[in-house]
MARDO-943856 format. One record per residue: residue in three letters; y, x, z of N, C-alpha, C in turn. Coordinates in steps of 0.001 Angstrom, whole numbers, plus 524288, in hexadecimal, padded with zeros to 5 digits. Atoms other than C-alpha are relative to their C-alpha. Example, Ala and Ser with C-alpha at 12.3 -4.5 7.8 and 13.67 -1.06 7.14 Angstrom:
BEGIN
ALA7FB5A8037A800007EE6C8300C81E78804B08038480000
SER7FB5A7FCCC7FFC47FBDC8356681BE4804427FCFE802DA
END
This chain:
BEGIN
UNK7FF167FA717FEC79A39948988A4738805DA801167FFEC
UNK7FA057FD1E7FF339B0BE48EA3A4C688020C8038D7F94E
UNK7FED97FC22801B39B9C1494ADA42418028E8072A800F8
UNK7FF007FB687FF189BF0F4A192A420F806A77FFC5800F2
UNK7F8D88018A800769CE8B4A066A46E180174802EC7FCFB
UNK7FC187FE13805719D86D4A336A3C737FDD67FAA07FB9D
UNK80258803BB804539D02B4990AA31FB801AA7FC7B80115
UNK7FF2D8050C800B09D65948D1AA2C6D7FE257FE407FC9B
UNK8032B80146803F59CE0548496A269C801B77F9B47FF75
UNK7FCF4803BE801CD9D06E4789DA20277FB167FA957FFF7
UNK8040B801CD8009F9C235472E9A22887FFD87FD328023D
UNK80041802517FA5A9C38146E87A311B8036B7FBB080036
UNK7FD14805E87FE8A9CCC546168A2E797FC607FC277FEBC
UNK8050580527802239C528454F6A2FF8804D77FA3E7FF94
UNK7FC9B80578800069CB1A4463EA2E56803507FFDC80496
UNK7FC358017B7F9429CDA04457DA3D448036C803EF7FFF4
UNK7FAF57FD9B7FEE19D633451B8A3D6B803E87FD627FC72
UNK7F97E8003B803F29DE2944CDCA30258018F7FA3C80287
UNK7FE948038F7FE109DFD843F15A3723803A88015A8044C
UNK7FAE57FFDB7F9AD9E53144482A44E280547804B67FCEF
UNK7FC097FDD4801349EDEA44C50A3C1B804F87FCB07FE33
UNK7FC4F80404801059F3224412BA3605801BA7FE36803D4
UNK7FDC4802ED7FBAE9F5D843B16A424D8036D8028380228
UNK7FBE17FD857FCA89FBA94466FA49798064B8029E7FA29
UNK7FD8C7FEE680330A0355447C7A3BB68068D801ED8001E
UNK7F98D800657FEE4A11A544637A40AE7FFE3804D8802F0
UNK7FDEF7FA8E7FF87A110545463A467180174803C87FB48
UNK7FFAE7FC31805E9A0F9445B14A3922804D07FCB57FDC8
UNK7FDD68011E8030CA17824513BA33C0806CD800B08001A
UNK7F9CC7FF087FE5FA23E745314A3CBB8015D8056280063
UNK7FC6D7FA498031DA24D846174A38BA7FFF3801297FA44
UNK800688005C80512A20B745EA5A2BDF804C37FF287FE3F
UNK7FBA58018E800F5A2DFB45773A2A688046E804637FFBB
UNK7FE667FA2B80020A34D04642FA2FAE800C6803DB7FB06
UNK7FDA07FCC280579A2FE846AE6A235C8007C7FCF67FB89
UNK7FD46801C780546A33CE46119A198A8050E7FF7B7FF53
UNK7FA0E801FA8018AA40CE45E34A1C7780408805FB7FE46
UNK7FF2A7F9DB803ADA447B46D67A184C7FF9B800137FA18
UNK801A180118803F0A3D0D469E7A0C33805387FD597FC6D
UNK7FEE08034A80236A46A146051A07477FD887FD487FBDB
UNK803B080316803A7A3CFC458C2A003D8055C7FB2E7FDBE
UNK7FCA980220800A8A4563450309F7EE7FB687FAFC7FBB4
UNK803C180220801D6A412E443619F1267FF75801B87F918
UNK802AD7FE4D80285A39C7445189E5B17FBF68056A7FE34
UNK805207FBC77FE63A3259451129E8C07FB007FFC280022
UNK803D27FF918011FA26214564C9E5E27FE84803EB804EB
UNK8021B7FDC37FBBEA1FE445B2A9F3E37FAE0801CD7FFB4
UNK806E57FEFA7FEB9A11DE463409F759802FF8009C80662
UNK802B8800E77FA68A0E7346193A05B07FB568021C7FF3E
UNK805D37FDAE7FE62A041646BF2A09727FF1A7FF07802AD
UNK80373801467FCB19FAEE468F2A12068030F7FB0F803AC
UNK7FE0D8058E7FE5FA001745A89A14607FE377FE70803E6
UNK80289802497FB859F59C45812A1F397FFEC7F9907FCC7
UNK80102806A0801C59F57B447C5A1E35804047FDB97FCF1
UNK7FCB1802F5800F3A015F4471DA1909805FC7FD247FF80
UNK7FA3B805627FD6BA0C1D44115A21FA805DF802367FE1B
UNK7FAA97FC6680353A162E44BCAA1BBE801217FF9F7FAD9
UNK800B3800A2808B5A12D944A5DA0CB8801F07FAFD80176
UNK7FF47804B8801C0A15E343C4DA103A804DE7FE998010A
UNK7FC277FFB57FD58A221143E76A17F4803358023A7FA8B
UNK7FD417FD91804DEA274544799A0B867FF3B7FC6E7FAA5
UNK8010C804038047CA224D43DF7A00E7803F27FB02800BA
UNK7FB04803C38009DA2CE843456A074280569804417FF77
UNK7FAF67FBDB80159A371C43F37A04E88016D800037FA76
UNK7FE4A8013580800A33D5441279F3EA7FFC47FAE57FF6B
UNK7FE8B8031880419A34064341E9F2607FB897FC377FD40
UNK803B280339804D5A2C7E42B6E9E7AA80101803EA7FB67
UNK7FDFE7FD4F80478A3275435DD9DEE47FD4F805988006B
UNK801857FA1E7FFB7A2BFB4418C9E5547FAB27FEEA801AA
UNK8054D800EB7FF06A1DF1445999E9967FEE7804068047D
UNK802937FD187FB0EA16F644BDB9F59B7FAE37FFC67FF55
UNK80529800958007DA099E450289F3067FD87805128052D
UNK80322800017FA79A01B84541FA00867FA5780433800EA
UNK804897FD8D8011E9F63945E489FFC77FEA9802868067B
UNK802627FD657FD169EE0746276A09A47F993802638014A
UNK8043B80068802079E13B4694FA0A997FBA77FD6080483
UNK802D3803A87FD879DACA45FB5A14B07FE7F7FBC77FD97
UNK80260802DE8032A9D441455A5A0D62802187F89480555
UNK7FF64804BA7FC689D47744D28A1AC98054D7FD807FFD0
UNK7F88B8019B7FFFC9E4ED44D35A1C37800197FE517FA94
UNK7FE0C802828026A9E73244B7BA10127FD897FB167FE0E
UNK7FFCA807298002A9DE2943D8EA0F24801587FD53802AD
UNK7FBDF804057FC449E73D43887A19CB805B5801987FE3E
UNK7FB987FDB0802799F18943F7DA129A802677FB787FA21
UNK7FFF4805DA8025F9EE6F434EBA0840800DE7FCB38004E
UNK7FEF7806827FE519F1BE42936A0E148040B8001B80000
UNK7F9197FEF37FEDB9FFCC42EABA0DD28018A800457FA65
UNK7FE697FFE7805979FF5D42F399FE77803157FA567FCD6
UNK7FC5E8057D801D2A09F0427E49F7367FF7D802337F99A
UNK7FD8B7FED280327A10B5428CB9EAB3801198047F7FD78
UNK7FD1A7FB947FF0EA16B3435EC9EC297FD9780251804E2
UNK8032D7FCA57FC23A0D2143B619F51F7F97F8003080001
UNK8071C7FFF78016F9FEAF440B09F2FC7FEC8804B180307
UNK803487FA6D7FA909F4E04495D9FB3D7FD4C800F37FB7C
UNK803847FBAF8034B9EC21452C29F67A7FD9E8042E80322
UNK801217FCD77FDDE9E31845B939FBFE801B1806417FD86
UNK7FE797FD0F803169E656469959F95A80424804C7805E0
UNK800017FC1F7FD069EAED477C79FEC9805E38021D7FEA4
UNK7F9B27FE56800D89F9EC47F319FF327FD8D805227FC09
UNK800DE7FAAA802919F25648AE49F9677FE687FF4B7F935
UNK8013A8018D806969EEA94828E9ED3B8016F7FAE57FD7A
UNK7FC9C8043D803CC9F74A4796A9E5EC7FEDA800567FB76
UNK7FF6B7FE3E805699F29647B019D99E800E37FB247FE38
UNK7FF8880756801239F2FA46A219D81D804E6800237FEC3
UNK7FAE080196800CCA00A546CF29D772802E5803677FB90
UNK7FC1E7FDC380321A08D3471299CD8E80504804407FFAA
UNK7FB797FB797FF7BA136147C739CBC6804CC7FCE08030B
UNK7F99A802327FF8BA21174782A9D14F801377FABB80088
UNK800BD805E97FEB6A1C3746B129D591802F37FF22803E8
UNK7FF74801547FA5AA21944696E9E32C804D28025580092
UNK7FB3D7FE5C7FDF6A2F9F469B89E7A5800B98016F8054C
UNK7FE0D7FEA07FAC0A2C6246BED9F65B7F9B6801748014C
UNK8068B7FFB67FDB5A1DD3470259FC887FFC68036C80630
UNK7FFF87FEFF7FA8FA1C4F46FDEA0B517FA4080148800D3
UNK804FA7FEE47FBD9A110C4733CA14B0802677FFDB803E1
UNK80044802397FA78A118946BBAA221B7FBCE801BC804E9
UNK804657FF0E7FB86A0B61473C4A2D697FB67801BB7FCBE
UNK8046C800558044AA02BD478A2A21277FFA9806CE7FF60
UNK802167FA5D80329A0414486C8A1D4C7FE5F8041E8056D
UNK8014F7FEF27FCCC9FFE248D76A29FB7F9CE7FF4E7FE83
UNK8035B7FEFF7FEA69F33548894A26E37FD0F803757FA5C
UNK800827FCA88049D9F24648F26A18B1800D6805FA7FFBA
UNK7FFF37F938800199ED3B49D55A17B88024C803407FC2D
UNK7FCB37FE1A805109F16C4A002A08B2804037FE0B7FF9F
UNK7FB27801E18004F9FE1649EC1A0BBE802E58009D7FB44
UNK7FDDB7FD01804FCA022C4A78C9FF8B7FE087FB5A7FB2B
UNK80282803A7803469FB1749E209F6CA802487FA748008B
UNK7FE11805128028A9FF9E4920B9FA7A805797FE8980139
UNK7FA4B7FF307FF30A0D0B496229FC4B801BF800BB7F73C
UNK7FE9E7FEAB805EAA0BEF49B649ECC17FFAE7FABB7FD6D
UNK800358066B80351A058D48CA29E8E0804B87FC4E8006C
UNK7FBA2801E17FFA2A10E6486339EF988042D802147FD4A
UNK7FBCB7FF66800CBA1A5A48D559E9727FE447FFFE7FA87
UNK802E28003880555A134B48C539DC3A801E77F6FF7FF3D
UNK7FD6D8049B7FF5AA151447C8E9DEE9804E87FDE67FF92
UNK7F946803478001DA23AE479D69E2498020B802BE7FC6E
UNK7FAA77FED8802C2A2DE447A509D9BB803A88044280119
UNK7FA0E7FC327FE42A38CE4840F9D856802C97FDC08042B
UNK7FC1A801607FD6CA40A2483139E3087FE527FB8F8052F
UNK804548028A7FD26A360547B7B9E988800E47FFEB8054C
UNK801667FE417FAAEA346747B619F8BB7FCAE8009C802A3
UNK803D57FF607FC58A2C1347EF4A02C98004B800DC8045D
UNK7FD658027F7FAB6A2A91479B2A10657FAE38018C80354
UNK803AE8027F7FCC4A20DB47C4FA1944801288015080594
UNK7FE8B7FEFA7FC51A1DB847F81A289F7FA2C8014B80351
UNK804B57FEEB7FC08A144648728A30557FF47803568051D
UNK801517FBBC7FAADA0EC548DDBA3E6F803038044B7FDC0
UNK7FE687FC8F800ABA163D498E3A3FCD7FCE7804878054B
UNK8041A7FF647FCDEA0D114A2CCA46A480190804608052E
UNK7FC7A7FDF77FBC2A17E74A830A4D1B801F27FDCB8062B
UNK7FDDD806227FCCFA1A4549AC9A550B7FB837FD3C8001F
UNK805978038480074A0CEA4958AA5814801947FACB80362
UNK7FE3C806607FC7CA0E1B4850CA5D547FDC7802358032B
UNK803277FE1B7FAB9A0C4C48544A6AC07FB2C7FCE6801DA
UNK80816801E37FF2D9FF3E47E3CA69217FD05804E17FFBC
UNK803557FA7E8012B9F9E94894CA62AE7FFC0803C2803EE
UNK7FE8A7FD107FB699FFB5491A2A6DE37FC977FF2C803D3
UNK803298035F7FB629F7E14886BA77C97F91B800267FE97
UNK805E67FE3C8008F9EBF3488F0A70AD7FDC08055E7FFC9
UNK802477FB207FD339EBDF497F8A70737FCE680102803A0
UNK7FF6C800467F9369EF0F4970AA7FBE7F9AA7FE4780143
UNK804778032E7FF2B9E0A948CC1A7F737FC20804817FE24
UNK805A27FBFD800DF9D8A649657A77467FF0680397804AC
UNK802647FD397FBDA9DAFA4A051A80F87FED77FF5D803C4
UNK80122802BD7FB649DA1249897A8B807F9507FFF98007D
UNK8052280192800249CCF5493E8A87337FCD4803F67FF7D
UNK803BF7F99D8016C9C8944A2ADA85067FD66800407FB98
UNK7FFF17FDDC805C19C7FC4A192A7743801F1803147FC83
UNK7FBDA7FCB6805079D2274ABC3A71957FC8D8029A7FEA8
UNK802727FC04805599CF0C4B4D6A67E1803CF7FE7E7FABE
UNK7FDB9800F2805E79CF2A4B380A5A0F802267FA6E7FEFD
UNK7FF8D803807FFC99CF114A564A5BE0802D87FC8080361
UNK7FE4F803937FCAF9D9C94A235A6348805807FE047FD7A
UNK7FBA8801FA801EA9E42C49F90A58507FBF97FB277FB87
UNK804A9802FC7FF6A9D7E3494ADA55B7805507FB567FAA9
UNK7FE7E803B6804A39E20E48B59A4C81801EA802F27FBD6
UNK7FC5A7FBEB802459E5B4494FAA417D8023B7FBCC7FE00
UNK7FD5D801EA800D49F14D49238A3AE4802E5803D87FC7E
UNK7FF617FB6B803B59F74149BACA2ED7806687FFB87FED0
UNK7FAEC80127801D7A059449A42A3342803048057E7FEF0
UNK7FCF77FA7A802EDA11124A39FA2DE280498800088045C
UNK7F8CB7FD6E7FCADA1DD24A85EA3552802F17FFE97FBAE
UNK7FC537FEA680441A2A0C4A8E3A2E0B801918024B7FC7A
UNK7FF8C7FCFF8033EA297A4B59CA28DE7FBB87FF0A7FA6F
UNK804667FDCA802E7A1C724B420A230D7FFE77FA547FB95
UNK7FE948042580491A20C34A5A7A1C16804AB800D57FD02
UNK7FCA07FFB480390A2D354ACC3A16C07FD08803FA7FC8D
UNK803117FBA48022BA24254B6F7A12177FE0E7FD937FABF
UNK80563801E9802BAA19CB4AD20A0A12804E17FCEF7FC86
UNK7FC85802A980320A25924A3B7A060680205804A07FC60
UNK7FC4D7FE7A80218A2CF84AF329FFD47FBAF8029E7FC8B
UNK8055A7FC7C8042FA1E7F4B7209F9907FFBA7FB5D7FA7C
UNK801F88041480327A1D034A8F59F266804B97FE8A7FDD3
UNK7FAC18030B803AFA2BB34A6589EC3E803557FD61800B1
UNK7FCA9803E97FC08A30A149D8A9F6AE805108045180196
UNK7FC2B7FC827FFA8A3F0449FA59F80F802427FBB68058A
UNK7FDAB802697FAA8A495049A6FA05187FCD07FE7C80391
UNK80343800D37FBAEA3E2D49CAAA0EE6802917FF85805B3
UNK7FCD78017D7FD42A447749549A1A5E7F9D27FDDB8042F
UNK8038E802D47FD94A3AA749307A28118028B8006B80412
UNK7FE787FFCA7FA76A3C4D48E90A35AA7FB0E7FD97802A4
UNK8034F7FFBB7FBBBA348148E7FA42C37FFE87FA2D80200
UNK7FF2C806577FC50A331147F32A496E7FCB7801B68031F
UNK80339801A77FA7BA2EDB47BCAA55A27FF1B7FB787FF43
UNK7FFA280553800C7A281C46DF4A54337FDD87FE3980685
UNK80375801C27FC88A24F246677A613C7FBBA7FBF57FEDE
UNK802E9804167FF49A18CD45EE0A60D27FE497FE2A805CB
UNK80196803507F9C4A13EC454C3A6CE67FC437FF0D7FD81
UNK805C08036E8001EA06A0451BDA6E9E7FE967FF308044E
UNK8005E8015D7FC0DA011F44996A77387FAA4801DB803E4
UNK8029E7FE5C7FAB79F5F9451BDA7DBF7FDA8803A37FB1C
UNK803B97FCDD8037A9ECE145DC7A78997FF047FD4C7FBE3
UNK8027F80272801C29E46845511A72BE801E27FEDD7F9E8
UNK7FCE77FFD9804A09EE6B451A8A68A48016A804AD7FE1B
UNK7FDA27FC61800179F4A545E59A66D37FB808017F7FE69
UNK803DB7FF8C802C89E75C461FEA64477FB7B7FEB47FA7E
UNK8019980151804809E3514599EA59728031C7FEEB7FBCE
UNK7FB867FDAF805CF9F06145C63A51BD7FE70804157FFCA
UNK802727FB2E7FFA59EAFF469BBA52CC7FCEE7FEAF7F9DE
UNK805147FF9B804969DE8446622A4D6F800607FE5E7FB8B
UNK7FF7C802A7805359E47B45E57A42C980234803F37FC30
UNK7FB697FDAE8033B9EF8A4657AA3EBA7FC1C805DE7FCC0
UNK802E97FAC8801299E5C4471F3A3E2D7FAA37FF527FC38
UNK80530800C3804DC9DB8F46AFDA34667F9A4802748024F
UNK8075F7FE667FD5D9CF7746E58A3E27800FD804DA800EE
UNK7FE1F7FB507FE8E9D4DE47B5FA40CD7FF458021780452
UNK7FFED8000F7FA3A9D6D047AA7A4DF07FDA6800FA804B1
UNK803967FE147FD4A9CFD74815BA56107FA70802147FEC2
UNK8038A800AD804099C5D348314A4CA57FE0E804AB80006
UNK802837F9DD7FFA29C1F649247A51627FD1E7FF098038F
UNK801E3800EE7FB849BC0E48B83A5D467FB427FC837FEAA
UNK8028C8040B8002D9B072485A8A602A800B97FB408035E
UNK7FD26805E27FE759B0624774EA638B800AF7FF78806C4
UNK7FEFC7FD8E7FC919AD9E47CB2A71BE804858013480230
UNK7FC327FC3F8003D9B88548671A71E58056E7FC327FFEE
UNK7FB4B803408002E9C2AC47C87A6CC1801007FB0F80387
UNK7FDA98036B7FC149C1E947274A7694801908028D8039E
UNK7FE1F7FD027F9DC9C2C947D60A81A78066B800947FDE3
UNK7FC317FFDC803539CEB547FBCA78A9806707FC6180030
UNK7FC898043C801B69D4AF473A3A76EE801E37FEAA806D2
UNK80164802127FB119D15A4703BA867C805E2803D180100
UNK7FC587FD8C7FCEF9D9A347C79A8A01805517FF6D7FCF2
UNK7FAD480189804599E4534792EA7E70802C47FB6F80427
UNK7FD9A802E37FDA99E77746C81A85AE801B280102804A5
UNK7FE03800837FDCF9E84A470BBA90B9805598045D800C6
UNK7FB647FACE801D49F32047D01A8D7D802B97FAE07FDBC
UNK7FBEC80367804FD9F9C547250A83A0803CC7FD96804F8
UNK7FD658051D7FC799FDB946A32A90888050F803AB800BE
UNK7FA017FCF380116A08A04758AA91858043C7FCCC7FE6F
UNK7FAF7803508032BA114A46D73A879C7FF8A7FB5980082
UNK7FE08806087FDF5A0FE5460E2A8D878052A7FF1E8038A
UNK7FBAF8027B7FEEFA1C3745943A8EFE8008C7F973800A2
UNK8005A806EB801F0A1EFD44A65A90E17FD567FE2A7FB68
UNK7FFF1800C3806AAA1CD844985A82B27FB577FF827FDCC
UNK806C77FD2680082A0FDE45085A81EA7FF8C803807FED9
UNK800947FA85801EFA0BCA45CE3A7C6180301802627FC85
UNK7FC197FE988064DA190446239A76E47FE70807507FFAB
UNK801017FB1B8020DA14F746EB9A6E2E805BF800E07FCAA
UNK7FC8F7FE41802F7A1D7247623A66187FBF8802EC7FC23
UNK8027D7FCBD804F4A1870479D1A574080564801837FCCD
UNK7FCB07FC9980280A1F664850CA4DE97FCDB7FF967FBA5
UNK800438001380260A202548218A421C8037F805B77FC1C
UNK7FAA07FF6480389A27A148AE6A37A28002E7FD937FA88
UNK7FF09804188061CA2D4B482F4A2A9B80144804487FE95
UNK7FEDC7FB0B80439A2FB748C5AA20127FFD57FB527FA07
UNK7FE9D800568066AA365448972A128F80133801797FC3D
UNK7FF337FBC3800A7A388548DC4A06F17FF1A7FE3E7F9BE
UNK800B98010F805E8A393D48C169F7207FE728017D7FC1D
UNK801247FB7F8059FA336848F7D9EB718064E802A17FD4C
UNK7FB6B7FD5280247A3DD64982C9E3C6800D27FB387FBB5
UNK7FFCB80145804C6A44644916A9D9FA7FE17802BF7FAF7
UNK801DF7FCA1802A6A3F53493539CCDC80399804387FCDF
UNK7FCDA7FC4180222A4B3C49BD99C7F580028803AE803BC
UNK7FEE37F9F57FBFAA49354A6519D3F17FBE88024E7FE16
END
């Protein structure tokens, strides 16, 4: 049974989506990089990584602290993070688990705590903005980066264009929700919760893919079964049918170059003498 658009649910990931995620991994991972190097993660550091997905970033930052520091990985997919496992070292552990509830963790544990392409999909933002900042340390940081709903990717744009095409609009024609913030409204939440030098900017990332088909099942991955998921199974191939063929727009030599908007936003716990 179709859901109701707006609902993100966390039910709809199976093995095969967290596998083609891993594979198509190096998109998340090459803006992931973007928001660490802001971070200055330095070695021996104590890192949280929300919603890690499989991984390939917690493992990328775990060669940054060191043998001296630690990166621990949480996400609440059960699937990602047992391929998220196979990436466990020394100084790096997964864990299933939510941004809205850290309680596993300790006061003033964590010198840096990112979310990669992660808080967009979290509704209690207020909540797990307070746990994070309940976590890091004085003086702590915080890194993350999400949809800005001001700047929709021009996939999303294209799949609009398909719903109506296909004579599906309505309620259901913003069909992938997504719970991103604008600038004002992340200096707003950073500054309600204690976070001080709230610093964000707008990217443009290009991705290439080499036909719908693909472009379509980073979709479905990245979106944890999401994806279209107001439609019936009907509905979404007429969907997908008219998606590809609108997508051919941004074909270049290359293949399907899109443009996605990200915004990074940073920003610190107060020290504890403010």
């Amino acid at each position: 049974m179709p859901r109701t658009a707006g609902d993100i649910s966390l039910e709809h990931d199976t093995p095969e989506l967290a596998r083609s995620y891993d594979e198509a991994g190096l998109v998340q991972f090459r803006h992931g990089k973007f928001l660490i190097g802001p971070l200055a993660i330095k070695s021996g550091e104590h890192v949280l990584d929300i919603g890690t997905g499989t991984g390939r970033l917690a493992e990328f930052v775990a060669g940054l602290v060191g043998p001296d520091g630690r990166v621990i990985g949480i996400d609440p997919l059960a699937g990602r993070i047992e391929i998220a496992r196979l990436r466990q070292g020394d100084n790096l552990q997964f864990a299933t688990g939510r941004a809205e509830d850290l309680l596993r963790f300790d006061d003033a544990q964590f010198d840096a705590v990112y979310l990669n392409s992660v808080f967009h999909w979290i509704s209690d933002k207020d909540r797990a903005l307070r746990e994070i900042r309940r976590v890091l340390k004085p003086g702590g940081r915080l890194g993350l980066n999400v949809q800005d709903p001001s700047r929709p990717h021009q996939s999303r744009l294209l799949l609009r264009r398909a719903i109506v095409e296909a004579g599906l609009a309505g309620d259901r024609q913003d069909s992938n929700p997504v719970l991103g913030s604008t600038d004002e409204e992340l200096k707003s939440l950073f500054a309600a919760h204690g976070f001080v030098g709230y610093r964000s900017e707008l990217r443009a990332l290009i991705d290439i893919h080499d036909d719908a088909a693909s472009l379509l099942q980073w979709s479905e991955a990245s979106a944890f079964g999401n994806f279209l998921e107001a439609f019936t199974p009907h509905e979404r191939d007429l969907v997908r049918r008219t998606f590809a063929r609108l997508v051919e727009e941004k074909r270049v030599p290359e293949g399907l170059k899109l443009e996605r908007y990200l915004r990074f936003a940073f920003a610190d716990k107060a020290p504890s003498h403010q």
